[in-house]
C-alpha positions in Angstrom: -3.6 27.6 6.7 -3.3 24.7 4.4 -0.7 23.1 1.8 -2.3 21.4 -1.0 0.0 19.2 -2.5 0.2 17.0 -5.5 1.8 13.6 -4.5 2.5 10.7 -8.0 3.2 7.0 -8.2 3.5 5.2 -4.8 3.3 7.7 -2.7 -0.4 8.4 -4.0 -1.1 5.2 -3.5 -0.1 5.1 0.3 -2.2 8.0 1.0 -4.9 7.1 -0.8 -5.4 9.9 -3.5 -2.6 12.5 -5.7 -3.4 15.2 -4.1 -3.6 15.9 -0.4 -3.9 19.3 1.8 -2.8 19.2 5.0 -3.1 22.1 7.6 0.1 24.0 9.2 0.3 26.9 11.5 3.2 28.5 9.2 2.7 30.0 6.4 6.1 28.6 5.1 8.4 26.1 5.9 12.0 24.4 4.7 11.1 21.0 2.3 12.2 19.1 5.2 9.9 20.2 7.7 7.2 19.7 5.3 8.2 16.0 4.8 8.2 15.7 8.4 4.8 17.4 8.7 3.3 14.6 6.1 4.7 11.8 8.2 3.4 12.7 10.7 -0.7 12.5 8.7 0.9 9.5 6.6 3.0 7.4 8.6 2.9 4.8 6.2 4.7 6.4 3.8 7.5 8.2 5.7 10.3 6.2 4.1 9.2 6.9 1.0 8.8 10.7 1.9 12.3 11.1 3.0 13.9 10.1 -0.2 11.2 12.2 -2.9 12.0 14.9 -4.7 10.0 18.0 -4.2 9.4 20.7 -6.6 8.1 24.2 -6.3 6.0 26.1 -8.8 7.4 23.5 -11.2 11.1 23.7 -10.4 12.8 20.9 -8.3 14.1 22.5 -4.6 16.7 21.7 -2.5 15.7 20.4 1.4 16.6 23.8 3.1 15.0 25.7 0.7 11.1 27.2 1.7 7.8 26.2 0.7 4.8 28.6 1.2 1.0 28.0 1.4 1.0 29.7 -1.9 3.1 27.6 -4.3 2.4 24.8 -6.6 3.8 22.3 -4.3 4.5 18.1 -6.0 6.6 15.6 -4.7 7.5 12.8 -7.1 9.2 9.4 -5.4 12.5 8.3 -7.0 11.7 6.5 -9.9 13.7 3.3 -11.0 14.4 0.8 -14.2 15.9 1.2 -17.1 
């Protein structure tokens, strides 16, 4: 199984492309253990990981709530400025 995953601004950058897929043995999993999942293939961007936002099928999620191999998956880094 495999989440494909649509990563913006510097987080694309640290892994080298906006969209990754990485493979899981679950077919879902909480937001959290996804982030920990892509640390573990993109070390280099871990920080950055723990503080994005995700969204699901186009609607921001909360850290507990579940992802699935199936859904529209992007996480967007916190963006500053003004």
């Amino acid at each position: 199984m495999n989440y494909h995953i649509q990563v913006f601004a510097g987080l694309a950058e640290l892994m080298g492309r906006p969209m990754i897929t990485v493979p899981a043995d679950q077919e879902t999993m909480t937001v959290n253990a996804l982030k920990d999942l892509l640390s573990q293939y993109f070390p280099e961007a871990a920080a950055q990981l723990q503080g994005a936002f995700v969204a699901r099928n186009q609607a921001y999620v909360a850290p507990e709530d579940l992802v699935s191999i199936h859904d529209e998956i992007a996480i967007i880094p916190p963006v500053s400025g003004g």
